[in-house]
PDBQT receptor file of N, H, CA, C and O in Angstrom, charges set to zero:
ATOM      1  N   UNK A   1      47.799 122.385  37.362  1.00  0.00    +0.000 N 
ATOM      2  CA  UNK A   1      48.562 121.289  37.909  1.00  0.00    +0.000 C 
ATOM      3  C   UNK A   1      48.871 120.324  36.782  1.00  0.00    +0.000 C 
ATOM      4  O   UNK A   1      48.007 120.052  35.948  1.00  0.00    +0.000 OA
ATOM      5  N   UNK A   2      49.634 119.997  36.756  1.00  0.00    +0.000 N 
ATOM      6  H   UNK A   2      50.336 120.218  37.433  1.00  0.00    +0.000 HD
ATOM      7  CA  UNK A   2      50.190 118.508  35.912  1.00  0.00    +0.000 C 
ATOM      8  C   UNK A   2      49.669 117.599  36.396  1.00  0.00    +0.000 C 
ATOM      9  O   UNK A   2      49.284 117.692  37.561  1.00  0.00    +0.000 OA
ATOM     10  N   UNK A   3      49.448 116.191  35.522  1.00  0.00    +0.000 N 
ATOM     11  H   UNK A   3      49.761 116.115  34.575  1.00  0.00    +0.000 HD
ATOM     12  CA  UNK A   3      49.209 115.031  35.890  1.00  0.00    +0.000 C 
ATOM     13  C   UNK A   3      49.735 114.148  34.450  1.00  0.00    +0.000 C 
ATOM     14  O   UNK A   3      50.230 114.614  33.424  1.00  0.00    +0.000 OA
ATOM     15  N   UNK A   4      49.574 113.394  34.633  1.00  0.00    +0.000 N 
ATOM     16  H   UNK A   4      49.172 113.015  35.466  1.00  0.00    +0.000 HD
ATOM     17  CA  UNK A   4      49.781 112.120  33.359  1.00  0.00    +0.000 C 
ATOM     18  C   UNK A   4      48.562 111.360  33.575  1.00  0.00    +0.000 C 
ATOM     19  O   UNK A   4      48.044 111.073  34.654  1.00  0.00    +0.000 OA
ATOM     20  N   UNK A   5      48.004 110.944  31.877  1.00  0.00    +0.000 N 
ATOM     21  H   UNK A   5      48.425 111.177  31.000  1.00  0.00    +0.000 HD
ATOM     22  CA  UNK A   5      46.714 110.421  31.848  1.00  0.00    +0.000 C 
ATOM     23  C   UNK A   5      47.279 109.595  30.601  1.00  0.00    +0.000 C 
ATOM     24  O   UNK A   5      47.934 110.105  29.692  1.00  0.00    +0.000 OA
ATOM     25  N   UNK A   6      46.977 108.430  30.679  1.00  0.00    +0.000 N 
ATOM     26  H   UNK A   6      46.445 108.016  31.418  1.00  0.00    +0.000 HD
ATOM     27  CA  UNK A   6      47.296 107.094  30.168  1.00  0.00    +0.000 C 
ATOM     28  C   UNK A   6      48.805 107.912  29.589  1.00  0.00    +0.000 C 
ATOM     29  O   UNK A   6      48.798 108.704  28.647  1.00  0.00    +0.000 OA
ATOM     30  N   UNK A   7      49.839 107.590  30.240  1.00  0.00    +0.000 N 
ATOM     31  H   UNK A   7      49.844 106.946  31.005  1.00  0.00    +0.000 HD
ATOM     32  CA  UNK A   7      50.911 107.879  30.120  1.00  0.00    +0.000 C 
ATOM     33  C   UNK A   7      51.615 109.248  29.239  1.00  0.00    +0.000 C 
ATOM     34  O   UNK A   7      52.700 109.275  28.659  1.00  0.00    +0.000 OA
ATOM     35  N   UNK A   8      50.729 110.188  29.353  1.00  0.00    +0.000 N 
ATOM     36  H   UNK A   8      49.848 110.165  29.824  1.00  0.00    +0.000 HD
ATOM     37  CA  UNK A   8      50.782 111.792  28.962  1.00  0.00    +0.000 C 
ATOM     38  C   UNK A   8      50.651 112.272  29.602  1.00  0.00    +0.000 C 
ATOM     39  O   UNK A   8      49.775 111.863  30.364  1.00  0.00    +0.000 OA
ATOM     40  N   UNK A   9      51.331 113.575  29.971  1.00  0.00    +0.000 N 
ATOM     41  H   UNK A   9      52.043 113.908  29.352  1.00  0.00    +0.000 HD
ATOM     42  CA  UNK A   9      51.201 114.978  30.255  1.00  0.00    +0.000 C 
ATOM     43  C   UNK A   9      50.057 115.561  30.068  1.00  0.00    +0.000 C 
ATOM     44  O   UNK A   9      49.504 115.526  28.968  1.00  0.00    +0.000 OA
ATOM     45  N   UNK A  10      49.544 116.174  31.107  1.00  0.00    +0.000 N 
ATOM     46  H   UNK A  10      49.993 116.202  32.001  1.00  0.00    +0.000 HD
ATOM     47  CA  UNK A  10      48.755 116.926  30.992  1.00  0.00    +0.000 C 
ATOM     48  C   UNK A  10      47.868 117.919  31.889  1.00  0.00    +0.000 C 
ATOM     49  O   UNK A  10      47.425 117.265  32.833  1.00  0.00    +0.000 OA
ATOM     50  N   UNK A  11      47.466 119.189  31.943  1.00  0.00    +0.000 N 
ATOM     51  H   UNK A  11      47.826 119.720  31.176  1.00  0.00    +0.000 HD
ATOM     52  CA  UNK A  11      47.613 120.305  32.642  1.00  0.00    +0.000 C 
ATOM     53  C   UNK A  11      46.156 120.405  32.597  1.00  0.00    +0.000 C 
ATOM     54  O   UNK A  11      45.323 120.593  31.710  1.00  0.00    +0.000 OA
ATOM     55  N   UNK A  12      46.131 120.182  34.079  1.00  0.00    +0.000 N 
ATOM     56  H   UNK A  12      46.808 120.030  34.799  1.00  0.00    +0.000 HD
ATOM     57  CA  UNK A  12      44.780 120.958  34.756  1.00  0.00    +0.000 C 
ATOM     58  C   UNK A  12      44.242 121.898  35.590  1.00  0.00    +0.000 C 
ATOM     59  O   UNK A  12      45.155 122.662  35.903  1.00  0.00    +0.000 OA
ATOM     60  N   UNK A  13      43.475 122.139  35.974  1.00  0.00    +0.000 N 
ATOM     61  H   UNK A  13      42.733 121.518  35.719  1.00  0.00    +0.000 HD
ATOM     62  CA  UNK A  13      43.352 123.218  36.398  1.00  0.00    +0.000 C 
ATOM     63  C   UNK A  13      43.587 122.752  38.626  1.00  0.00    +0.000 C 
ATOM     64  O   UNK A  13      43.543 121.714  39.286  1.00  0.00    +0.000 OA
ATOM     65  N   UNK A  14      43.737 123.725  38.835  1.00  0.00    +0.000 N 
ATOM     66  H   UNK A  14      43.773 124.569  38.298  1.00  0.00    +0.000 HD
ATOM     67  CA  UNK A  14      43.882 123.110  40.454  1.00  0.00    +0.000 C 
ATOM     68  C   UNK A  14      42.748 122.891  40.848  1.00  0.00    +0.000 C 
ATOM     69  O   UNK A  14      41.862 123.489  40.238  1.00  0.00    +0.000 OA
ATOM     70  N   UNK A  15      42.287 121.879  42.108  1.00  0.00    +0.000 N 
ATOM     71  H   UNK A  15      43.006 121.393  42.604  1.00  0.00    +0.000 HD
ATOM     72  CA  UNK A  15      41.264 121.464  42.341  1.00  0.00    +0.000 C 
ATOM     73  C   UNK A  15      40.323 120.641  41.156  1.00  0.00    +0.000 C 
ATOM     74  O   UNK A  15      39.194 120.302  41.508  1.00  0.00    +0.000 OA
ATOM     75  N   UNK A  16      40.608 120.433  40.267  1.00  0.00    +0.000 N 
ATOM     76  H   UNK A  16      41.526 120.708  39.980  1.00  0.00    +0.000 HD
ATOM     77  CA  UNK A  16      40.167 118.879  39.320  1.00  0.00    +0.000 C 
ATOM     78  C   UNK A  16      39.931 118.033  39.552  1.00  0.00    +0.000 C 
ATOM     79  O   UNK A  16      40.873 117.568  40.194  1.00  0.00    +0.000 OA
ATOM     80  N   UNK A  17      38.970 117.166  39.445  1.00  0.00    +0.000 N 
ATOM     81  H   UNK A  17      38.205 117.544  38.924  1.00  0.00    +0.000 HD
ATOM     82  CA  UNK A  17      38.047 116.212  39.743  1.00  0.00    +0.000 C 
ATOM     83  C   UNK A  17      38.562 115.112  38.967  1.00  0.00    +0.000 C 
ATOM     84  O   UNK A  17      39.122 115.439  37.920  1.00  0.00    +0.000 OA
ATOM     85  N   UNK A  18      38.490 113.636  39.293  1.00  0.00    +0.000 N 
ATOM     86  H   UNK A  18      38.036 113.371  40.143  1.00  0.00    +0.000 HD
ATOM     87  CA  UNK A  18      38.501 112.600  38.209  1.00  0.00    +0.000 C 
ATOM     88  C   UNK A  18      37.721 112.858  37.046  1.00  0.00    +0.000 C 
ATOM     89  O   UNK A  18      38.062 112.773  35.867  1.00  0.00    +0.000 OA
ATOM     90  N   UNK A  19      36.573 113.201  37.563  1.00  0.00    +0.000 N 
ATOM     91  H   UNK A  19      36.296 113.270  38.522  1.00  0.00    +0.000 HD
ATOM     92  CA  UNK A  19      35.601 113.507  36.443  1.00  0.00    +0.000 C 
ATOM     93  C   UNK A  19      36.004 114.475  35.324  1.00  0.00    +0.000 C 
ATOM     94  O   UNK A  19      35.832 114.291  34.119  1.00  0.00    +0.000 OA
ATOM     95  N   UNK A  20      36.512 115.429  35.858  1.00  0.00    +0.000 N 
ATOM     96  H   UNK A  20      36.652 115.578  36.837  1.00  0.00    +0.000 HD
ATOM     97  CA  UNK A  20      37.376 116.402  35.010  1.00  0.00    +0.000 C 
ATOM     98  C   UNK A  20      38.645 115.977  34.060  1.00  0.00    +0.000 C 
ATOM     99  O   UNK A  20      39.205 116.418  33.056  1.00  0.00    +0.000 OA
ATOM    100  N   UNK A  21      38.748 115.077  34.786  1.00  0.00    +0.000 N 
ATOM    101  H   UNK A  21      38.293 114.719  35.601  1.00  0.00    +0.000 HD
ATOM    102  CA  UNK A  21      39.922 114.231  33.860  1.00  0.00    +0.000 C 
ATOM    103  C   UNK A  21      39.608 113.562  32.746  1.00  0.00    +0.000 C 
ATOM    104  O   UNK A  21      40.149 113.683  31.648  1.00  0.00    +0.000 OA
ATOM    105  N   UNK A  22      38.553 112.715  33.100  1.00  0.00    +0.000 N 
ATOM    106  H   UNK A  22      38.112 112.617  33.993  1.00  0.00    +0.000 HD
ATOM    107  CA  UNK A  22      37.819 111.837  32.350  1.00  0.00    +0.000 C 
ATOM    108  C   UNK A  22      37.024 112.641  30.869  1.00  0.00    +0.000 C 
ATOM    109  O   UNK A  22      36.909 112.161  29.741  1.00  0.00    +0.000 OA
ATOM    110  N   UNK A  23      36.539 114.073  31.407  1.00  0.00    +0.000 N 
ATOM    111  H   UNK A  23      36.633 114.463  32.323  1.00  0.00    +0.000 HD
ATOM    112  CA  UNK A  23      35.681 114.238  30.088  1.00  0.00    +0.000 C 
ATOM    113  C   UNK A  23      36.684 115.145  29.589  1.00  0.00    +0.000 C 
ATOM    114  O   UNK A  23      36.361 115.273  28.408  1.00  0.00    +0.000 OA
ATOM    115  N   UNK A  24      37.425 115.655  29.731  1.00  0.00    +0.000 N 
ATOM    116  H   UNK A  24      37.688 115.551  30.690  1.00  0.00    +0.000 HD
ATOM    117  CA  UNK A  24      38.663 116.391  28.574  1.00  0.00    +0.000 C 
ATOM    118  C   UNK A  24      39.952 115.327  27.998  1.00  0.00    +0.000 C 
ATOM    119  O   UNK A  24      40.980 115.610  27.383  1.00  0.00    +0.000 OA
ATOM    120  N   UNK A  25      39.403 113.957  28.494  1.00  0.00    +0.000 N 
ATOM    121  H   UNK A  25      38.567 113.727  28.994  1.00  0.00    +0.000 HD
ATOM    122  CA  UNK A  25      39.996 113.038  27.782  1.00  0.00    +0.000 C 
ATOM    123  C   UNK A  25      39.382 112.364  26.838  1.00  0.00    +0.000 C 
ATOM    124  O   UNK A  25      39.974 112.079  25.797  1.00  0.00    +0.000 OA
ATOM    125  N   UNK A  26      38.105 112.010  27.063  1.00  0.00    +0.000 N 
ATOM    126  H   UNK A  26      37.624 112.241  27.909  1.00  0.00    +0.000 HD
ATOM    127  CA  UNK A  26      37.473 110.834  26.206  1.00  0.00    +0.000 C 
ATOM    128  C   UNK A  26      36.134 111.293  25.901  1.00  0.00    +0.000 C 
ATOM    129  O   UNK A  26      35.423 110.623  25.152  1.00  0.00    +0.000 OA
ATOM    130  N   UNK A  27      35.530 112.896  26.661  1.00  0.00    +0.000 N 
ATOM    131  H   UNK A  27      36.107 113.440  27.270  1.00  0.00    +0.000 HD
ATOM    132  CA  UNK A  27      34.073 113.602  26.865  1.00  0.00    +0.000 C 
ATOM    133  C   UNK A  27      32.893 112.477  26.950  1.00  0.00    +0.000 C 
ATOM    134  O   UNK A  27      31.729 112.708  26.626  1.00  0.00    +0.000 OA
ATOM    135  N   UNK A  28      33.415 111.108  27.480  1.00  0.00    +0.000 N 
ATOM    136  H   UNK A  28      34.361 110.920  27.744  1.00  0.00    +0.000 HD
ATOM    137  CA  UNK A  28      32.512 110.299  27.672  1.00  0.00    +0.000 C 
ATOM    138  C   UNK A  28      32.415 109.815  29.415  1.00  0.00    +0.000 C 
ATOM    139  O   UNK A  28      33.459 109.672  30.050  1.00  0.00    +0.000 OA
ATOM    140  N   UNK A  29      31.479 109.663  29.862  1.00  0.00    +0.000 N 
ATOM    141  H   UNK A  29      30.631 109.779  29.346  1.00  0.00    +0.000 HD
ATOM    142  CA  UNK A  29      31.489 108.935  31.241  1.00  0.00    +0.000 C 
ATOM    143  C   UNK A  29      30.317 107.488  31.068  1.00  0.00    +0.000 C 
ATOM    144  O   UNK A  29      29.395 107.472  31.883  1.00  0.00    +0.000 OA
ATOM    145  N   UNK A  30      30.355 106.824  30.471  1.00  0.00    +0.000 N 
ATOM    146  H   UNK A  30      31.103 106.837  29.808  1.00  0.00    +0.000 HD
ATOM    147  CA  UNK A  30      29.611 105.507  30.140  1.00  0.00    +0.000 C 
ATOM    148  C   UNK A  30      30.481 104.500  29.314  1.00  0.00    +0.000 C 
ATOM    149  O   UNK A  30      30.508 104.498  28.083  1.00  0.00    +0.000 OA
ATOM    150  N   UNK A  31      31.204 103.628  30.130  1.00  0.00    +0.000 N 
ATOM    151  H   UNK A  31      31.182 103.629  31.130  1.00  0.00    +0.000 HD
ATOM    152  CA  UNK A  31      31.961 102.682  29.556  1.00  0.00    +0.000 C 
ATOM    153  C   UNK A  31      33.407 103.038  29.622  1.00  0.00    +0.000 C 
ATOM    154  O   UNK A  31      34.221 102.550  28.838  1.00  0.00    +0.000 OA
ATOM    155  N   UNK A  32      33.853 104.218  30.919  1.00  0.00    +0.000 N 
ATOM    156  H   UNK A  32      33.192 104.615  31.555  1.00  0.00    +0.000 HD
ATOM    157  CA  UNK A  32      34.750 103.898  31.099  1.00  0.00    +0.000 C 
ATOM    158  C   UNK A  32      35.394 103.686  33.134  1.00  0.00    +0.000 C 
ATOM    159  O   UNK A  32      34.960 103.877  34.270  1.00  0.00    +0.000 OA
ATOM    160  N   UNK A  33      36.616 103.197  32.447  1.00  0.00    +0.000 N 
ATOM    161  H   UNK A  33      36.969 103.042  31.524  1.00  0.00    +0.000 HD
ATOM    162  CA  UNK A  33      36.776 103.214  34.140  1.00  0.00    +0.000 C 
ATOM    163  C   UNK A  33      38.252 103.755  34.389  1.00  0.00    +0.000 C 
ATOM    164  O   UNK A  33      39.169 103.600  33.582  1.00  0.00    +0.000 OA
ATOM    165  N   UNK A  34      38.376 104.502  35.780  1.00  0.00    +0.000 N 
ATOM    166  H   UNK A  34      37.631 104.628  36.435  1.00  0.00    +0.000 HD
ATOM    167  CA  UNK A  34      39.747 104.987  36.009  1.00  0.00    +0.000 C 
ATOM    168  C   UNK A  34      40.211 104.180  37.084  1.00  0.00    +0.000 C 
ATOM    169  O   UNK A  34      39.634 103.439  37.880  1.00  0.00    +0.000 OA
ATOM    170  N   UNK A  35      41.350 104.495  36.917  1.00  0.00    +0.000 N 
ATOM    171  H   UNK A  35      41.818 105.097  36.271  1.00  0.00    +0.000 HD
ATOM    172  CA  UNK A  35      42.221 104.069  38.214  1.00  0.00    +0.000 C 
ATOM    173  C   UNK A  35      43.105 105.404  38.433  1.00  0.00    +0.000 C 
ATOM    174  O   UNK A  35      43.626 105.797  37.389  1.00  0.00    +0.000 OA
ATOM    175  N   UNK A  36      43.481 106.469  40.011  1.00  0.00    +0.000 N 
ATOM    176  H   UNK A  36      43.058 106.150  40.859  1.00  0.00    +0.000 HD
ATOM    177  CA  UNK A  36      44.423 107.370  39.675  1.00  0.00    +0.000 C 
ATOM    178  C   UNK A  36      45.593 106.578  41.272  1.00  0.00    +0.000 C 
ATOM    179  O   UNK A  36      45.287 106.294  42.430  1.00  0.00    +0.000 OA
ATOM    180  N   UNK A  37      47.166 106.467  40.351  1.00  0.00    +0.000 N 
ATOM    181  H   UNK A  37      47.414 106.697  39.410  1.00  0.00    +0.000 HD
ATOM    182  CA  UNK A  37      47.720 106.230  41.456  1.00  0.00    +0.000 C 
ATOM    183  C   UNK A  37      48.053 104.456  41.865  1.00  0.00    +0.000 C 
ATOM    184  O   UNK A  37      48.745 103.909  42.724  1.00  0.00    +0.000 OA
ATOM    185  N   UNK A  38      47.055 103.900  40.622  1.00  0.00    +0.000 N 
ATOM    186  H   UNK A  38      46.493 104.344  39.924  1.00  0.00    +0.000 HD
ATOM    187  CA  UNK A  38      47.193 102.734  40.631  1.00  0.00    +0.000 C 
ATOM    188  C   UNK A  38      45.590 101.844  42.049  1.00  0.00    +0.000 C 
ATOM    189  O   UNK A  38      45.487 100.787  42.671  1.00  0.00    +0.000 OA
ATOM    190  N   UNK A  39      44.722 103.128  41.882  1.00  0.00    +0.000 N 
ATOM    191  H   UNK A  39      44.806 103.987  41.376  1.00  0.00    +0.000 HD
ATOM    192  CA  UNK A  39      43.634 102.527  42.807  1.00  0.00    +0.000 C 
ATOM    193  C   UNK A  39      42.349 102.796  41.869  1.00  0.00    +0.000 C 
ATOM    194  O   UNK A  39      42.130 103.825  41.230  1.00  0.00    +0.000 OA
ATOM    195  N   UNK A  40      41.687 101.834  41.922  1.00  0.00    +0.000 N 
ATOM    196  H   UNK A  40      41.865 100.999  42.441  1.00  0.00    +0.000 HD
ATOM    197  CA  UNK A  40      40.460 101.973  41.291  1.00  0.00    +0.000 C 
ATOM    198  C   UNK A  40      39.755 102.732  41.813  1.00  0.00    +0.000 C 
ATOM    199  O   UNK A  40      39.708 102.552  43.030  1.00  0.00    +0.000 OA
ATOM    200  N   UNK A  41      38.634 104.236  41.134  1.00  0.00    +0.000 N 
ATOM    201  H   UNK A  41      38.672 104.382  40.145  1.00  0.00    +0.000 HD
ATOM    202  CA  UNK A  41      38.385 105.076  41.898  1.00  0.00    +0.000 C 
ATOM    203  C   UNK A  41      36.708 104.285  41.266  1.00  0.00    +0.000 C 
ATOM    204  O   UNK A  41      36.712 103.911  40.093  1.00  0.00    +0.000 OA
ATOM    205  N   UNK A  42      35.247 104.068  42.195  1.00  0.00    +0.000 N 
ATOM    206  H   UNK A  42      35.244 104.371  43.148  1.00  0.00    +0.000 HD
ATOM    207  CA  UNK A  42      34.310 103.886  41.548  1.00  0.00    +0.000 C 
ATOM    208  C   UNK A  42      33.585 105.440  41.268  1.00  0.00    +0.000 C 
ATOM    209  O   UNK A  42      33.576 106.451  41.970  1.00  0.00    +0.000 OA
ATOM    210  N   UNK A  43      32.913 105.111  39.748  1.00  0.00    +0.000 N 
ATOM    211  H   UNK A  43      32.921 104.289  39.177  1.00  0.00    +0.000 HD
ATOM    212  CA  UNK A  43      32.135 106.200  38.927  1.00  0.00    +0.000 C 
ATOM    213  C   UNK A  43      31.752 106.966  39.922  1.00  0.00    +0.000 C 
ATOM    214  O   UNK A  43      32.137 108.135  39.926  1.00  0.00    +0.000 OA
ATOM    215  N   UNK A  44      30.965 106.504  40.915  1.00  0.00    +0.000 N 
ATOM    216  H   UNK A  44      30.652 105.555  40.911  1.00  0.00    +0.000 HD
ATOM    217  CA  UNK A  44      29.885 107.489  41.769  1.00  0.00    +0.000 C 
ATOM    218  C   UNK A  44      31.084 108.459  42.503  1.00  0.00    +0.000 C 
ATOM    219  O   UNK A  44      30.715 109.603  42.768  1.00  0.00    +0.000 OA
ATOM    220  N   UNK A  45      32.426 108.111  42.838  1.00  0.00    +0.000 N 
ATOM    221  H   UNK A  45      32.725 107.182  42.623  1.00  0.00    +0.000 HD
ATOM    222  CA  UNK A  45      33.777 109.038  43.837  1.00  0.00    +0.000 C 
ATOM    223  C   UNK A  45      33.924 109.698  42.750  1.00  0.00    +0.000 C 
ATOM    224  O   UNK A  45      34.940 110.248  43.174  1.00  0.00    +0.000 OA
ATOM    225  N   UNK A  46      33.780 110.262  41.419  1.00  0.00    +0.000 N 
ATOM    226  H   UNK A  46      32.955 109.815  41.074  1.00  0.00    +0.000 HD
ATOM    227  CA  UNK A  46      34.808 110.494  39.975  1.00  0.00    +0.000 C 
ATOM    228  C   UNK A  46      34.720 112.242  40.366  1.00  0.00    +0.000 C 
ATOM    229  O   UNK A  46      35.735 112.938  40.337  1.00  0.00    +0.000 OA
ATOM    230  N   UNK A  47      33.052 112.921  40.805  1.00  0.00    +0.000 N 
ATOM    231  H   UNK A  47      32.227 112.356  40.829  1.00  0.00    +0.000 HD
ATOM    232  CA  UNK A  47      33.235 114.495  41.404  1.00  0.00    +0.000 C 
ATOM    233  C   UNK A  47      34.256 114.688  42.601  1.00  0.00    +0.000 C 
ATOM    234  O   UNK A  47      35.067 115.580  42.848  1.00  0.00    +0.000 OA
ATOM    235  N   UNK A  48      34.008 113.845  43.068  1.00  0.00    +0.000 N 
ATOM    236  H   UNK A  48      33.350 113.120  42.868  1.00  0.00    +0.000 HD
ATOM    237  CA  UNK A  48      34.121 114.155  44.719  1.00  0.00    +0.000 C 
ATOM    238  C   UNK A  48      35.849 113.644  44.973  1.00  0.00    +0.000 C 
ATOM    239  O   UNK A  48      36.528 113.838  45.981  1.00  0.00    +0.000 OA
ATOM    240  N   UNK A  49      36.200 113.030  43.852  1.00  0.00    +0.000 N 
ATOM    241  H   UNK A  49      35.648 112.873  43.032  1.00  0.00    +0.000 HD
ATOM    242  CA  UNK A  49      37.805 112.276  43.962  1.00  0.00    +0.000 C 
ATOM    243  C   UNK A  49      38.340 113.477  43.432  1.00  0.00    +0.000 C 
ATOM    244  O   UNK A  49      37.914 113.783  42.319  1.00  0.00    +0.000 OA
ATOM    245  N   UNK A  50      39.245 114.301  44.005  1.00  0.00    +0.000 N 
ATOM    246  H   UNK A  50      39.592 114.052  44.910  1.00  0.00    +0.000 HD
ATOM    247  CA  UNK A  50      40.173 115.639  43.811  1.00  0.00    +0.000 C 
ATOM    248  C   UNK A  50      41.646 114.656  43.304  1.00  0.00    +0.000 C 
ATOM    249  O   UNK A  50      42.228 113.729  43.867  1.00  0.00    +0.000 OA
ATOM    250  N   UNK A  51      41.867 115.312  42.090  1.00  0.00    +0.000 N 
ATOM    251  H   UNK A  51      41.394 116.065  41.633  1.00  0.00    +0.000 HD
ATOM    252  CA  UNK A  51      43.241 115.056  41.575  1.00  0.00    +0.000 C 
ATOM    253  C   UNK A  51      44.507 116.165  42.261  1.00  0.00    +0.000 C 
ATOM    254  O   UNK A  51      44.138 117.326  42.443  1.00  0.00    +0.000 OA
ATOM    255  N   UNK A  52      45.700 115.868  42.564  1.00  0.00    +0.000 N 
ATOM    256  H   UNK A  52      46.000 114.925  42.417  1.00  0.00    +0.000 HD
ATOM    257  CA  UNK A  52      46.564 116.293  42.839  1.00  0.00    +0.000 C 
ATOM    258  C   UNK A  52      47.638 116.253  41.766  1.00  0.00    +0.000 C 
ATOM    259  O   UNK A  52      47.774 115.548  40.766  1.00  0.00    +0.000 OA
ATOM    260  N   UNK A  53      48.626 117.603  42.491  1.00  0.00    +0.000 N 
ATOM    261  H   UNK A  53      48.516 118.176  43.304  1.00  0.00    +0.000 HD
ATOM    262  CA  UNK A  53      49.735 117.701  40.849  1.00  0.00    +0.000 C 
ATOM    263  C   UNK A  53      50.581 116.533  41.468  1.00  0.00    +0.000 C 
ATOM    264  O   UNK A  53      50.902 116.216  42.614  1.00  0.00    +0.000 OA
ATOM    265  N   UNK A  54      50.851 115.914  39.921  1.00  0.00    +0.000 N 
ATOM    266  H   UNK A  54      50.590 116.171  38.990  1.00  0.00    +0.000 HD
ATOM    267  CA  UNK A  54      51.405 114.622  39.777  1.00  0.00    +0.000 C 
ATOM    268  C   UNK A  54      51.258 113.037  39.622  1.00  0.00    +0.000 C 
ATOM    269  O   UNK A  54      51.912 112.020  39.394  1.00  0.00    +0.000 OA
ATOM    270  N   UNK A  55      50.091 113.452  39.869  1.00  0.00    +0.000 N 
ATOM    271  H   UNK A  55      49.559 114.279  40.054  1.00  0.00    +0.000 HD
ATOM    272  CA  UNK A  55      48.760 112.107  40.022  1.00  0.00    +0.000 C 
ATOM    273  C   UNK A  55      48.921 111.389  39.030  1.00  0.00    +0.000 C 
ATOM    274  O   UNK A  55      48.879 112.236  38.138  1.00  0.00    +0.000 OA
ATOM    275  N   UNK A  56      49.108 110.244  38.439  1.00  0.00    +0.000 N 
ATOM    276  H   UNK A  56      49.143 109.556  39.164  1.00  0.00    +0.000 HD
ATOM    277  CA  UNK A  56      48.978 109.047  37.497  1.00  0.00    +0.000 C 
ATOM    278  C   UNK A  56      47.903 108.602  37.068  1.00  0.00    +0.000 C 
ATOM    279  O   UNK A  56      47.813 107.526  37.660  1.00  0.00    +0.000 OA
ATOM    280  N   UNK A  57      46.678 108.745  36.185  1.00  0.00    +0.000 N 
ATOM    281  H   UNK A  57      46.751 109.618  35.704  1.00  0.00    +0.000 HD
ATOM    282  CA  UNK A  57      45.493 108.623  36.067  1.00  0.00    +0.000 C 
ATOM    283  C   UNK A  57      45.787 107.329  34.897  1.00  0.00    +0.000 C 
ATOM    284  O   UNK A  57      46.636 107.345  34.006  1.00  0.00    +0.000 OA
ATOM    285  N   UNK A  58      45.068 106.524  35.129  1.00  0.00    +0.000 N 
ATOM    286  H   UNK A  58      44.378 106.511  35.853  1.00  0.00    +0.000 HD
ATOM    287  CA  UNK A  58      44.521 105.706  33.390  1.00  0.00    +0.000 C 
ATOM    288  C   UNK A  58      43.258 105.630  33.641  1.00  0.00    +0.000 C 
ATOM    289  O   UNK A  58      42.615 105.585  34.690  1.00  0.00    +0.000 OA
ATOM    290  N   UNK A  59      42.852 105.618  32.023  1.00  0.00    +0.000 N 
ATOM    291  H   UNK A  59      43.375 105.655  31.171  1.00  0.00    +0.000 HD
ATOM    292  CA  UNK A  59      41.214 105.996  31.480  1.00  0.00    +0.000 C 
ATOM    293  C   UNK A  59      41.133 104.387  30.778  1.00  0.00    +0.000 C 
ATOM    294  O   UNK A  59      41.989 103.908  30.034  1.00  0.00    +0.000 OA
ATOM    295  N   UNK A  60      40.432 104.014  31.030  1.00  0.00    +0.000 N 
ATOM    296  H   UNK A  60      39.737 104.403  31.635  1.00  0.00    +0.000 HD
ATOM    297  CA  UNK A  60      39.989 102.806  30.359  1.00  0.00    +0.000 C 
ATOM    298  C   UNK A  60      38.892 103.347  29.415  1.00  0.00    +0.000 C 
ATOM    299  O   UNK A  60      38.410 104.446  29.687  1.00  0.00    +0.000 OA
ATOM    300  N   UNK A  61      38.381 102.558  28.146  1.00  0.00    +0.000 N 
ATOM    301  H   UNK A  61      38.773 101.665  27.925  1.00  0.00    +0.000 HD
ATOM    302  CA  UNK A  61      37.373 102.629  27.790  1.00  0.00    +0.000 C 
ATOM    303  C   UNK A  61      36.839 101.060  27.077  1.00  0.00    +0.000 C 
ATOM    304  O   UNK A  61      37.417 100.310  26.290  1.00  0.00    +0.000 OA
ATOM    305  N   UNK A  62      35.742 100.987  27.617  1.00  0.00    +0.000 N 
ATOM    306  H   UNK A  62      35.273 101.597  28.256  1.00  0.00    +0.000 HD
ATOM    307  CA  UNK A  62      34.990  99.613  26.792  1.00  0.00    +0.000 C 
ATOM    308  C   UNK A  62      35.101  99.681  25.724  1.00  0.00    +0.000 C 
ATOM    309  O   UNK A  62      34.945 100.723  25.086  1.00  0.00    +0.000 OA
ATOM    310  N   UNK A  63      35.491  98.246  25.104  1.00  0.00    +0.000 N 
ATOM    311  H   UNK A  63      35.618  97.400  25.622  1.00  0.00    +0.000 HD
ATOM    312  CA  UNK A  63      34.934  98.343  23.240  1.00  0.00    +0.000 C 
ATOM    313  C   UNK A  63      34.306  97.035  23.258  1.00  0.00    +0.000 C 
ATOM    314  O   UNK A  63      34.498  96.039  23.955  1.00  0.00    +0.000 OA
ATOM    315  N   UNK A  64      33.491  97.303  22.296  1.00  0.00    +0.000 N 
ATOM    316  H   UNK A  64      33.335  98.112  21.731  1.00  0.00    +0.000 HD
ATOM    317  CA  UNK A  64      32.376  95.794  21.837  1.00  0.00    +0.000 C 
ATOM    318  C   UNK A  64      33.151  95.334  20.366  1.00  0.00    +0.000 C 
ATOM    319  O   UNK A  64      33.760  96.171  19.699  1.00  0.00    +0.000 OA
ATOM    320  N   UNK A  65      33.043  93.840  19.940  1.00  0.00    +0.000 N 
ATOM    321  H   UNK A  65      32.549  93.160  20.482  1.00  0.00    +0.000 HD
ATOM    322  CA  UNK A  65      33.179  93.918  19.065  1.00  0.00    +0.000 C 
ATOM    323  C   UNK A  65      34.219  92.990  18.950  1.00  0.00    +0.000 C 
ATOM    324  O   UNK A  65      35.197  93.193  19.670  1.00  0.00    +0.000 OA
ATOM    325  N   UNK A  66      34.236  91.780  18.026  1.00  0.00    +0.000 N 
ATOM    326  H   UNK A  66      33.442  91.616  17.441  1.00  0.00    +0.000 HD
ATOM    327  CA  UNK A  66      35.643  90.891  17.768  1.00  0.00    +0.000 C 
ATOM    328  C   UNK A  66      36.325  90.751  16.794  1.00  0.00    +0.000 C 
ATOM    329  O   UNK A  66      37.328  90.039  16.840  1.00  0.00    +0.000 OA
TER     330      UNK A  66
């Protein structure tokens, strides 16, 4: 399936998880946060939240530091 993740293309497999999104983007899950669709999904939904083709994902990630 297609989706766009922080404004890219990109091909997953059907039935994909946020979570799935998240670690073939950034292979981190600590310090970041998604939104797919323009809704904040929380960490603990990220297995259980199923991506669909076409879905709009952004990946946030924390940075420390000024």
């Amino acid at each position: 399936m297609r989706v766009t993740i922080n404004g890219s293309g990109h091909e997953l497999p059907e039935g994909a998880s946020v979570a799935h999104a998240v670690l073939a983007l950034t292979g981190r899950t600590r310090g970041v946060a998604v939104a797919v669709n323009d809704e904040v999904v929380r960490r603990g939904a990220w297995d259980s939240t199923a991506l669909a083709d076409g879905d709009r994902i952004e990946v946030l990630t924390a940075v420390q530091g000024g």
